[in-house]
C-alpha positions in Angstrom: 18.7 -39.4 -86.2 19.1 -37.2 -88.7 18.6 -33.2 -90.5 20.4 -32.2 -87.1 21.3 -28.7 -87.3 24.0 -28.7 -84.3 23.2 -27.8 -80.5 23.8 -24.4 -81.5 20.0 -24.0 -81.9 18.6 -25.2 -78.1 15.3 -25.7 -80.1 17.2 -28.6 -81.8 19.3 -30.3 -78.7 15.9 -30.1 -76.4 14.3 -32.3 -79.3 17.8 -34.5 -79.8 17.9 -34.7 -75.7 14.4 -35.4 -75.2 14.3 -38.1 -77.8 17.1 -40.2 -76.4 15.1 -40.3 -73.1 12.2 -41.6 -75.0 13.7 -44.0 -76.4 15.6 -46.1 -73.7 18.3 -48.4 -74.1 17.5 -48.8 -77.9 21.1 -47.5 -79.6 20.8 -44.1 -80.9 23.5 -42.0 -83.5 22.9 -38.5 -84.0 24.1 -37.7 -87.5 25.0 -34.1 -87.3 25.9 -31.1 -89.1 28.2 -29.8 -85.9 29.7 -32.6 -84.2 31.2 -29.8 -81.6 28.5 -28.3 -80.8 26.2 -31.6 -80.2 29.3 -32.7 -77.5 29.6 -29.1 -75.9 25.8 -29.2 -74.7 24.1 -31.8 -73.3 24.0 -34.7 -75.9 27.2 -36.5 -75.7 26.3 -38.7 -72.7 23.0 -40.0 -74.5 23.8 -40.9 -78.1 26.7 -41.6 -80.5 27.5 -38.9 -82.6 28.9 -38.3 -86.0 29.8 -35.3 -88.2 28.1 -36.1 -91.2 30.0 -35.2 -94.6 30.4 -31.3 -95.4 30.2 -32.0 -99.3 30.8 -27.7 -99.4 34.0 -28.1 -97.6 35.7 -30.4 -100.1 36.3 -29.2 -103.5 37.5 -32.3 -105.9 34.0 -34.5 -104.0 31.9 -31.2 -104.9 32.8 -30.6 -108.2 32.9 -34.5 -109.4 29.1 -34.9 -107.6 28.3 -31.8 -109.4 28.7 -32.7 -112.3 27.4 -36.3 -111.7 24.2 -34.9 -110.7 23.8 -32.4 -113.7 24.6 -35.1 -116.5 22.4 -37.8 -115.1 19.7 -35.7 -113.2 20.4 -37.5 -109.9 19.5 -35.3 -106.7 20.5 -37.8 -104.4 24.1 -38.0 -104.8 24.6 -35.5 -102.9 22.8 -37.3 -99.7 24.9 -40.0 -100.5 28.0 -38.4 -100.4 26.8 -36.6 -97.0 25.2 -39.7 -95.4 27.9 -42.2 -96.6 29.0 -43.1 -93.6 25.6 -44.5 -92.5 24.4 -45.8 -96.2 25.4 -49.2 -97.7 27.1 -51.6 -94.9 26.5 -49.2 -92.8 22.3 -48.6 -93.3 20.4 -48.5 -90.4 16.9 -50.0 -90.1 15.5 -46.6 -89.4 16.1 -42.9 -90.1 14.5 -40.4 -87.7 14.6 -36.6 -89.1 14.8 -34.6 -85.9 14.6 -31.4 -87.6 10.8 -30.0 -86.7 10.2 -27.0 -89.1 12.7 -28.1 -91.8 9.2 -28.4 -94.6 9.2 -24.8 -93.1 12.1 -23.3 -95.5 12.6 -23.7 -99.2 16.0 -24.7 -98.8 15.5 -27.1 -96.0 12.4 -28.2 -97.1 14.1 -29.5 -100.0 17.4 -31.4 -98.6 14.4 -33.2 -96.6 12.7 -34.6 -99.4 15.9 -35.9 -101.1 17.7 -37.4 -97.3 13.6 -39.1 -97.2 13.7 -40.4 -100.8 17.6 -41.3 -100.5 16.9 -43.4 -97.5 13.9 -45.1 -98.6 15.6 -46.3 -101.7 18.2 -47.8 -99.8 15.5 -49.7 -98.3 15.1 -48.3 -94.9 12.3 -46.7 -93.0 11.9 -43.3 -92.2 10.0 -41.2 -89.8 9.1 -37.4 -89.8 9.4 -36.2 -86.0 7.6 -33.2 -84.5 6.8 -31.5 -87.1 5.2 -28.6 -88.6 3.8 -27.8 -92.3 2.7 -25.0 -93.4 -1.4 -25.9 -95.3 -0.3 -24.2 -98.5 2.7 -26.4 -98.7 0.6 -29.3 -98.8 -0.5 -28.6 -102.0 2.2 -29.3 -103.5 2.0 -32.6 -105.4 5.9 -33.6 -104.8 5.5 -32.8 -100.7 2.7 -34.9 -100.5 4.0 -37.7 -102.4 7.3 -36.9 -100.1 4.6 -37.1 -96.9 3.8 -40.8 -97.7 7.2 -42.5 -98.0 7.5 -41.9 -94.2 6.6 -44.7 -91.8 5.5 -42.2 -89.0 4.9 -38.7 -89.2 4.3 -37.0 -85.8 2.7 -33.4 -86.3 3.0 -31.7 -83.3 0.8 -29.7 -83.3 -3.4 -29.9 -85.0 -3.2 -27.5 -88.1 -0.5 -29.7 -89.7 -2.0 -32.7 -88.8 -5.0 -31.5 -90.3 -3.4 -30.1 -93.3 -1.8 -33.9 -93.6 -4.9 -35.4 -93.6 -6.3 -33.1 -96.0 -4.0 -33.7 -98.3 -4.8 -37.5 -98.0 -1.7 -38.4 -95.9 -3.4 -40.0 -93.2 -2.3 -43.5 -92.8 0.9 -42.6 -91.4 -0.1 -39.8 -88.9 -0.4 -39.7 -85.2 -0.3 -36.8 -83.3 1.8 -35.7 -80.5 3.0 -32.7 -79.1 6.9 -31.2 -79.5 9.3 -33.8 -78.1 11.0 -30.6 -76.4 7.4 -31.1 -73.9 8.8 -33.7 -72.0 12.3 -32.6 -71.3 13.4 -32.4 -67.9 15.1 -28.2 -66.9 18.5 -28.8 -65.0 18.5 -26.5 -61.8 21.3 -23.8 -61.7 22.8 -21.2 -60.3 20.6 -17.8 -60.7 22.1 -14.7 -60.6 20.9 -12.6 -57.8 19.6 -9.8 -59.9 17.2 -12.4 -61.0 14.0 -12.9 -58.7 12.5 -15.9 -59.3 8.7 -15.2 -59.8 9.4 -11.3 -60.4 10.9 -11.6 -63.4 9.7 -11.3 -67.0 11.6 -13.3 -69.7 12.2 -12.4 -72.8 12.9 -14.0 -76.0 14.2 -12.2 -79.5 15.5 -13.6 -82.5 16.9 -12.4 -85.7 14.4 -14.6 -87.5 11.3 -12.8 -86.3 13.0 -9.8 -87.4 13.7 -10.6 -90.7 9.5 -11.5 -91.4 8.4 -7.8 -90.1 6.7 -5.6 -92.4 7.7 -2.2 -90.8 11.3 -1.6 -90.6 12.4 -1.9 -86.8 9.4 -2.6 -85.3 10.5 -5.7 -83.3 13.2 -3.9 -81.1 11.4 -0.8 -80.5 8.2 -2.8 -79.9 10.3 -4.6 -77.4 12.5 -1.6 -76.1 8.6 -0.2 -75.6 8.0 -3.1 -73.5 10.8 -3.1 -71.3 10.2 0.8 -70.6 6.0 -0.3 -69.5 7.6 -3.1 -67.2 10.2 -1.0 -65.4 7.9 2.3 -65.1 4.4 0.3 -64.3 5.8 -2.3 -61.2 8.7 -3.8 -60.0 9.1 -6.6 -62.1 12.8 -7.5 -63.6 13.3 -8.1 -67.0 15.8 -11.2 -68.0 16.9 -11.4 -71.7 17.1 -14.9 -72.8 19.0 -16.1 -76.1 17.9 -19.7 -77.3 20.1 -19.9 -80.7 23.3 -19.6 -80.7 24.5 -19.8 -84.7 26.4 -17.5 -86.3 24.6 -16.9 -89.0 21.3 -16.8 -86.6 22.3 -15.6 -83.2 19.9 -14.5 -80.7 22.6 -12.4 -78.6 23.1 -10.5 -81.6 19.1 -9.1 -81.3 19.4 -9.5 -77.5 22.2 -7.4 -77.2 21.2 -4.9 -79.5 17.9 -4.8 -77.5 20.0 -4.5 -74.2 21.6 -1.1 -75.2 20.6 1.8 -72.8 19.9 -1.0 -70.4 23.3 -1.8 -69.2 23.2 0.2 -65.5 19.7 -0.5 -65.2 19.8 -3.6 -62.6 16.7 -4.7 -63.3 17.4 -5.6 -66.7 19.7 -8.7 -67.1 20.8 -11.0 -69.8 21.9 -14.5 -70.2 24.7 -16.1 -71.5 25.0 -19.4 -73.7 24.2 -22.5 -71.8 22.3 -25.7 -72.5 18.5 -26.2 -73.4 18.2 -28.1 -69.8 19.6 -24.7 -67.8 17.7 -22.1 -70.3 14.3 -24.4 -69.5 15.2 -24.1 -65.8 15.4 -20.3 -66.2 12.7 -20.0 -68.2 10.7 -22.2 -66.1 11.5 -19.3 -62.9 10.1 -16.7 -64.9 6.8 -14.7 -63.7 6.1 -15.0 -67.5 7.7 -14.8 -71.2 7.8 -12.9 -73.9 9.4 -15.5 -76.8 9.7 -15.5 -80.6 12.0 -18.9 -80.5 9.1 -21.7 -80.6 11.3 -24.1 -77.9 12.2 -21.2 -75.8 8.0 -20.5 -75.5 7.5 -24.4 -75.2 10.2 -24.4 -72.0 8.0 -21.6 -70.4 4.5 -23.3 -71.9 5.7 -26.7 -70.3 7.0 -25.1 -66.7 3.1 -23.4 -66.6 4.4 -20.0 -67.3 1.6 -17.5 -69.3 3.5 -17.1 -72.6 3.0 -14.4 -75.3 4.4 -16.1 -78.7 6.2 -13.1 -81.2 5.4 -15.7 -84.0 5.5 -16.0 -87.4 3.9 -19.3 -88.0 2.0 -22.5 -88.3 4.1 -23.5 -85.6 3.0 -21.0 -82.7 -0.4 -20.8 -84.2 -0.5 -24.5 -83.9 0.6 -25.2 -80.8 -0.9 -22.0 -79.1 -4.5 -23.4 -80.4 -4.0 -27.1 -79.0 -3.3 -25.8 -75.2 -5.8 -22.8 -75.1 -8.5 -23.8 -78.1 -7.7 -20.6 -79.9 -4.2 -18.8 -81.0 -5.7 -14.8 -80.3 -4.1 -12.9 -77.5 -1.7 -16.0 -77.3 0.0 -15.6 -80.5 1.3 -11.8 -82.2 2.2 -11.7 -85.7 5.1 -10.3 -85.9 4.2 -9.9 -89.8 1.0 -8.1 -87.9 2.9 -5.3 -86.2 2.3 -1.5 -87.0 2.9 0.2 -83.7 5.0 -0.6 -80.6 1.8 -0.3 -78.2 0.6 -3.6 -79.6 3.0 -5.2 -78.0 2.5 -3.6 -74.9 -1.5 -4.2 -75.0 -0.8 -8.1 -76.0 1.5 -8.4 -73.0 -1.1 -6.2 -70.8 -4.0 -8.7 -71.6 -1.6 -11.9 -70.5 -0.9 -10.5 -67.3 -4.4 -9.3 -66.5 -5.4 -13.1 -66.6 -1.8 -14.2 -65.6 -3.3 -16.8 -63.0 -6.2 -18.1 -65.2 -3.6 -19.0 -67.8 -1.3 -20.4 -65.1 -4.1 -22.8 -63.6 -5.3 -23.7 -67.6 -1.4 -24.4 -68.0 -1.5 -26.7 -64.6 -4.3 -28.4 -65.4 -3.4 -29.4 -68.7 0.4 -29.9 -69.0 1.2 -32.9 -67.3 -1.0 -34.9 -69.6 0.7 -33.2 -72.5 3.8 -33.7 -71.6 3.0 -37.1 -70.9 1.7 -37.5 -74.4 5.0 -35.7 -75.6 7.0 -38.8 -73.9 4.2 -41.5 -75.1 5.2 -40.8 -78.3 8.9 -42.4 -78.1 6.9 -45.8 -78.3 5.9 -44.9 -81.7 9.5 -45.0 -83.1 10.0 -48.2 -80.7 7.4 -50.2 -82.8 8.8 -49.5 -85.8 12.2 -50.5 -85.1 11.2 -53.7 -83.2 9.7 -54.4 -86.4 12.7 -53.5 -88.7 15.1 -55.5 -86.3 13.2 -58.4 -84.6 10.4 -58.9 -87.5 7.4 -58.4 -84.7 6.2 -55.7 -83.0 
């Protein structure tokens, strides 16, 4: 597995975590970009892992592959110097890139076409995992090309697989819903200001922020929010970080959405902990608020009415699959103008809070069924690599 951000991100150890369980007995190594973070969580106990190379951090290896690069126009020799210790002697039969929304990000998007091109060249299969596209992308000639060196490709959610299959990459493509679906919440310890079933989670992140269109709307749309809940019943309100990087930190927004809060018991907010406790708090909530697309699958999965803050394909996508259409499910944050659309968004989930709760209990243990199913995918393909049969 590879494209492994660090645990940091719960988005990213709920689709490590899940994975592993998929896939059995079969052996696994994470590749990662935070070896300390992947054994802090919950990983450790279900895969080897391995700090892949930080080309950054060394200054003779960066400056010598530099240059090697620029003279003889080869991109990959930077995922060769990263990935060394699992290239050459050490190539594995199959590469799984765990990262779901990397085509999502210029940079990102990038580093995955050159890790899937490096790979391939070493003669090794490759599979893109959970994903999500964006349609314009897709349009690009050097994506698609990109899209059909994979073995598998596993949107998970229908606009990208129909994007995929637009674009003419359709061989390769089966559909299954987020790995994340199918992973099991770990019960805890709740606090007692927390009242399971009376409480209203809450999800901000600093990425959600940075795609508004009016300065500050996000917090005071959700400041705005918090106010409506505490004046119009006796719900509590739990604040409830699911990415923990530095440089994308979700108790950074959280905490600046907390101030004025602080004596105000109904109001609480959650520390760090792994994707398997946040799901089982999530899971406990009356319903959530989220911007973070595995903190709203947690909630989605544990039949909780869920109002995405999105910001795309990916919430649009997934909200569209489970309730045949993304409006009053999904809010723009790119959309917002005034903080009462937040409020009337959040007003129409909870008038049909037990319609969508039923639609969610109905549906959701085939889905997440067909989130697990999809393990057997990867298993085919590596029966094949290793044994030469299906």
């Amino acid at each position: 597995m590879y494209l492994h951000g660090g645990s940091g991100n719960h988005g990213c150890e709920a689709i490590v975590n899940s994975t592993c369980h998929m896939l059995g007995e079969v052996p696994k190594l994470l590749v990662t970009n935070s070896e300390k973070e992947d054994r802090t969580y919950s990983l450790a106990p279900l895969c080897d892992i391995l700090q892949e190379k930080k080309i950054a951090e060394h200054f003779l290896a960066h400056v010598w592959y530099y240059i090697w690069r620029a003279l003889f126009h080869d991109p990959e020799s930077f995922m060769r110097y990263r990935f060394g210790k699992v290239l050459g002697k050490n190539r594995s039969p199959l590469y799984v890139s765990v990262g779901g929304d990397l085509y999502c990000y210029e940079l990102s998007k990038k580093e995955a076409i050159v890790a899937n091109s490096t790979f391939n060249r070493a003669g090794s299969k490759t599979v893109l995992w959970g994903c999500s596209i964006e349609p314009e992308l897709l349009k690009e000639p050097e994506v698609v090309e990109d899209m059909k060196r994979y073995a598998l490709i596993t949107p998970r959610e229908s606009i990208t697989e129909q994007a995929l299959k637009d674009a003419g990459v359709v061989d390769n493509v089966k559909y299954f819903p987020d790995p994340a679906f199918s992973l099991q919440p770990e019960k805890i310890k709740l606090p007692k200001e927390f009242i399971p079933g009376k409480t209203i989670g809450i999800n901000v992140s600093p990425m959600i922020v940075r795609y508004e269109n009016v300065q500050g709307i996000t917090l005071c749309s959700y400041r705005k929010l918090i106010d409506h809940i505490l004046q119009t019943g006796d719900d509590r309100v739990a604040l409830i970080p699911h990415v923990m990087w530095n440089h994308n930190d979700d108790r950074l927004t959280l905490q600046e959405l907390y101030k004025g809060y602080e004596n105000e018991e109904r109001v609480i907010i959650f520390p760090d902990m792994s994707c398997r406790q946040l799901k089982y708090i999530i899971s406990k909530c009356r319903a959530f608020i989220g911007a973070r697309t595995h903190a709203t699958i947690a909630a989605y999965s544990s039949c909780v009415p869920t109002l995405v803050v999105g910001y795309s394909v990916k919430a649009l996508g997934i909200a569209k699959d489970l309730f045949g259409t993304e409006e009053h499910y999904v809010l723009p944050v790119q959309t917002l103008q005034n903080p009462e659309e937040l409020i009337r968004a959040y007003e129409w989930l909870m008038e049909r809070e037990q319609d969508i709760r039923t639609t969610l209990e109905r549906i959701m243990p085939g889905y997440c069924e067909l989130s697990g199913a999809a393990g057997q995918e990867i298993l085919k393909i590596w029966r094949r690599e290793t044994e030469g049969s299906l």
